[in-house]
N, C-alpha and C positions, 0 to 999 in steps of 0.2 A: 414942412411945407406951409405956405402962407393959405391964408381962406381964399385968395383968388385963385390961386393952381387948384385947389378942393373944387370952389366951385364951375369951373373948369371943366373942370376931369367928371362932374355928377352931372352936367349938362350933355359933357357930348356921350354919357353913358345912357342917357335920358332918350335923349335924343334919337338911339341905335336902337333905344328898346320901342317908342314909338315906330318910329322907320318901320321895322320888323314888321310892326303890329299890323300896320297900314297896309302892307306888302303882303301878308296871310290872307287879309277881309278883301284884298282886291282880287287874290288869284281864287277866293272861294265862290266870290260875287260873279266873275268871270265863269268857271264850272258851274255853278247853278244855271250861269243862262244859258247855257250851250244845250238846256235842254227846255228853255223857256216856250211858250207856245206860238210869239211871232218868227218869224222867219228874217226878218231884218237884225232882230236880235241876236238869233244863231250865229246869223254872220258874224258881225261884229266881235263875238265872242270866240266863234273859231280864229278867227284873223288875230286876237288878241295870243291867244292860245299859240298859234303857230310863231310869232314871235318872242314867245318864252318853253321854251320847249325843259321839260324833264320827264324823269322814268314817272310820274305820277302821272302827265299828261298822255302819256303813251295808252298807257290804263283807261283814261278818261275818253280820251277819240275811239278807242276799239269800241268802247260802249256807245259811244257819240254815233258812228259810223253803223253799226248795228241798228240803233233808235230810226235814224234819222229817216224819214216817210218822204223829204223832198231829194228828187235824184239829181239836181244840182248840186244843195249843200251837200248830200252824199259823196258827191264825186271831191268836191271840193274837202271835206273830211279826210278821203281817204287819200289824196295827192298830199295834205298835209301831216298825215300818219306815216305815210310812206318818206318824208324827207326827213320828221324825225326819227322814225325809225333806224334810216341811216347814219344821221347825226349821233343817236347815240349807241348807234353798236349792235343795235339789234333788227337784225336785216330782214327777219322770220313776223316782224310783227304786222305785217300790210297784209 
């Protein structure tokens, strides 16, 4: 192979393994605030949440949902536990 297909090929490998990187520190930064102490940030953070839904996040709202002291984002927690819940399978977890 020529140095341009090598380099190439070590870029978009580069490339994937950033992406990744980025995509970890976001959904961790995202979970830490869902338990931050304004309430604007909650939001934010659940609303994020609910638009990437996995079996980890499911974990995360039951505890979110438990925590949460305002019965707003409470309910709103738990309307979006309950849709993922359905989404993946697990109908027992609301």
């Amino acid at each position: 192979m020529r140095a341009r297909t090598w380099a190439l090929i070590a870029g978009a490998v580069l490339g994937l393994g950033v992406g990744r990187q980025l995509a970890v520190r976001r959904r961790r930064s995202h979970a830490r605030e869902l338990f931050h102490s304004r309430p604007p940030v909650r939001y934010r953070a659940l609303s994020w949440i609910a638009r990437h839904p996995s079996r980890r996040a499911l974990d995360l709202l039951q505890r979110y949902v438990d925590w949460e002291p305002i019965p707003m984002l409470q309910r709103r927690g738990v309307m979006v536990l309950g849709r993922m819940s359905a989404l993946m399978g697990r109908g027992d977890a609301a």
